[in-house]
N, C-alpha and C positions, 0 to 999 in steps of 0.2 A: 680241589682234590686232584691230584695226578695218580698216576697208576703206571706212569712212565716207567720201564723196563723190568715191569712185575710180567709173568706169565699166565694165563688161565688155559683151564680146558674143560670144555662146556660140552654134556652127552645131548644126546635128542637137539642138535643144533642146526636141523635142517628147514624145522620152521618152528612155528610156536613159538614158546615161551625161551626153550632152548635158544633162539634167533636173536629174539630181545634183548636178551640176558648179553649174549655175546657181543649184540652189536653196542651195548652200553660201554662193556668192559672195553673192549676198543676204542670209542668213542673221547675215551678218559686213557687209553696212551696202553692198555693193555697188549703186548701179543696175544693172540687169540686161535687154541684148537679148537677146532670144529670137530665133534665126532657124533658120528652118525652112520647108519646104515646106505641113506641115499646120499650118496657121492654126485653124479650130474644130472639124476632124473629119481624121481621119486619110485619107492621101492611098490609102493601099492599107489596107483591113480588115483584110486581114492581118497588120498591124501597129498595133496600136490606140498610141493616144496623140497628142494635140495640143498647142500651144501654150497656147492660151486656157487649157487645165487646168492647164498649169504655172504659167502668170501667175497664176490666180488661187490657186494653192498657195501660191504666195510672194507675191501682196497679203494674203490671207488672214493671214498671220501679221506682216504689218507691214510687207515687204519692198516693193521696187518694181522692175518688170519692165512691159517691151514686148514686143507680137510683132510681127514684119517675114517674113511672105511672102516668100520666096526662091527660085527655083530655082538651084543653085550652079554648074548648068551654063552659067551664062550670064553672061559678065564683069560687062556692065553689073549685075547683077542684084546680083552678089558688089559691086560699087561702090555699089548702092541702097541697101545696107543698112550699110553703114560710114555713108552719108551722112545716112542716118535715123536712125541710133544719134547722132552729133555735132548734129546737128540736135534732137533731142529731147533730148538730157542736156548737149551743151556740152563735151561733153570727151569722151574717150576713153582708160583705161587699161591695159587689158586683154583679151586675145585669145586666143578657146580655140576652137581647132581642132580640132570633135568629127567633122562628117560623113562618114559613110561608106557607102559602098556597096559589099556582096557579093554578086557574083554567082556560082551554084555547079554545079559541071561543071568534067569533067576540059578542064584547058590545050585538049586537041588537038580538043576538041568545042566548047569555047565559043564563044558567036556573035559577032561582031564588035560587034553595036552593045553586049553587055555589056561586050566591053575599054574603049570610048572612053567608056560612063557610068562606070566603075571608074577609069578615070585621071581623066576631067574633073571627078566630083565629091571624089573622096578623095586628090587630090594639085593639082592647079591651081588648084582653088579657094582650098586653104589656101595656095599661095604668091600668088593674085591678093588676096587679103583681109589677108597680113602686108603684102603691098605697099601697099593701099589705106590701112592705118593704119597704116603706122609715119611719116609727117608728123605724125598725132594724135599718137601717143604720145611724139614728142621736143616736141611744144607743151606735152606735160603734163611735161614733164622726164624724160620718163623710163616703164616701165612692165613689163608682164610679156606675154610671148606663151606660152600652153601650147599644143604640139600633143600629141594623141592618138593612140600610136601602137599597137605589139603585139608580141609575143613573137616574131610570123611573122614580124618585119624581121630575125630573125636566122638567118644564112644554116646551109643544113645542115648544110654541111661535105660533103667528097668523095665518091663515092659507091666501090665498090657500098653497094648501100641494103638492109639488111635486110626492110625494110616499107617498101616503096613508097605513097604516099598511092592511094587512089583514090575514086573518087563525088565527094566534093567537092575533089580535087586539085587543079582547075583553079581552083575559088576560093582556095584556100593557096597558090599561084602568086602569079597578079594582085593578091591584099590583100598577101601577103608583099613583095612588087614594089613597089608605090607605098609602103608603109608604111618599106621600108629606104630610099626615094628623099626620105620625108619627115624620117625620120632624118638623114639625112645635109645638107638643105637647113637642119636646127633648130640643127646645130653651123655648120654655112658662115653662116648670119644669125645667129648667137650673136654671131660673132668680129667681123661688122661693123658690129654695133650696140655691141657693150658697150662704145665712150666714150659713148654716147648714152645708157648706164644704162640700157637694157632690155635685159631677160633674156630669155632665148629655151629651153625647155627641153620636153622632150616625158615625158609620162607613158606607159610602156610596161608593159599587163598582160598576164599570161604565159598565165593562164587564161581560162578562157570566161567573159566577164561576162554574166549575165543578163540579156539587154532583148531586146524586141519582135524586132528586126533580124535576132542572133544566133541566137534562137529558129527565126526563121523559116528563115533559112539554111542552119543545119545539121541542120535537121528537128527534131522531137521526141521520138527515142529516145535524148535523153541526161535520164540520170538527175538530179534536181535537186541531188545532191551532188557532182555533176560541173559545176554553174557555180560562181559568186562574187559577192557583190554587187560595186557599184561604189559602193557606201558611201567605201569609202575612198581613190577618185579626186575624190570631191568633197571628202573633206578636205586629200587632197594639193594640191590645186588652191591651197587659200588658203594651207598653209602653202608653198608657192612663192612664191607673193604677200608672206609675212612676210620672203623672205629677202633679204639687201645684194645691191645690183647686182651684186657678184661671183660670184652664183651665178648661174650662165648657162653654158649649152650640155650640159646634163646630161640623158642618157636614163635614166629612173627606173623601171628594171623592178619588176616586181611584188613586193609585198613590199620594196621597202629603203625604209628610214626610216620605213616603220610605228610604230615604237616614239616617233620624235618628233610625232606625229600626233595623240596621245591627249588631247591637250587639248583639241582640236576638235571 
């Protein structure tokens, strides 16, 4: 699989999953935007990792990547950066919807300005940014949108509840909330893109993936055998990208199609 003189532009791509993702896409002949908030140093310490490091991860080995400065909370901003991705590379083919924001506390305590950064960065962005490229992506004939979703967009089911969530409940709420709201957006623009030949498909992991984010969220008394890399969401990524426009509107929970991945 090549991916030679395709485009991508990958949000939250300063570590994480967002990094992965990117460095894969590169790795397989992509250009690659980098967007994100931290440009050459991380925005909060607390979560180490920047752009500049990722870029030069992936110039380092041959690849080619930008970093574009973003706050996603801010339309024009999610516009800036579609327009400096087509501006710098000429085209636009691919779109992966990484960013996320967790805020943690239960539902009935959380503060309000965390509801309104948890929707505006992890659910509006990613529908103002397919919106901003999908004119690119039918110029290029066609293309691939990934969103990034989670385990938590699936609903509990009825209660009573044996084990009620608590401490971070109110973060399992709000991510769970925008992530089935993004689910649900990635089949509804599946269905009305695909004469357009882009595919629309979201990556859904069941487990804790290891990054910065995660880490920080849900504290650090979980056992390192209790994450996952995200190794294998930056292979899934491309082999999404390998498949015929008919493959569209598919949430790919953790683990399926692993086994066709191994070539990557």
């Amino acid at each position: 699989m090549s991916l030679d003189g395709k485009v991508a532009i990958v949000t939250g791509a300063s570590r994480g999953i967002g990094a992965d993702i990117a460095r894969y896409l590169a790795k397989y002949g992509a250009g690659v935007a980098l967007v994100a908030r931290s440009v050459d140093a991380p925005v909060d310490p607390r979560m180490p990792g920047n752009m500049k490091d990722v870029e030069s991860s992936i110039t380092a080995v041959g690849g080619v990547a930008i970093s574009i400065g973003a706050n996603l909370r801010e339309a024009e901003s999610v516009r800036s950066a579609v327009e400096q991705t087509v501006a710098h590379f000429g085209r636009l083919d691919i779109v992966v919807n990484n960013a996320v924001v967790v805020a943690p506390g239960r539902f009935d305590l959380i503060l309000d300005r965390y509801i309104e950064l948890m929707w505006q960065v992890s659910l509006r962005a990613p529908l103002l940014l397919m919106k901003e490229a999908i004119p690119h992506l039918r110029a290029a004939g066609g293309g691939d949108i990934i969103n990034v979703s989670s385990g938590a967009a699936r609903f509990p089911g009825p209660g009573p509840y044996a084990n009620p969530p608590s401490g971070t409940g109110g973060a399992d709420v709000m991510y769970g909330t925008v992530k089935s709201a993004l689910d649900r957006a990635t089949q509804g623009i599946a269905m009305e893109l695909q004469e357009d030949e882009i595919k629309v498909n979201a990556l859904s992991p069941g487990g804790l993936i290891k990054t910065p984010g995660t880490v920080f969220a849900r504290g650090l008394g979980i056992p390192e055998e209790g994450y996952e890399s995200a190794d294998w969401m930056g292979r899934m990524a491309v082999w999404i990208c390998e498949q015929p426009p008919t493959f569209t509107g598919n949430i790919l929970f953790d683990g399926d199609f692993r086994d066709r991945i191994a070539h990557l």
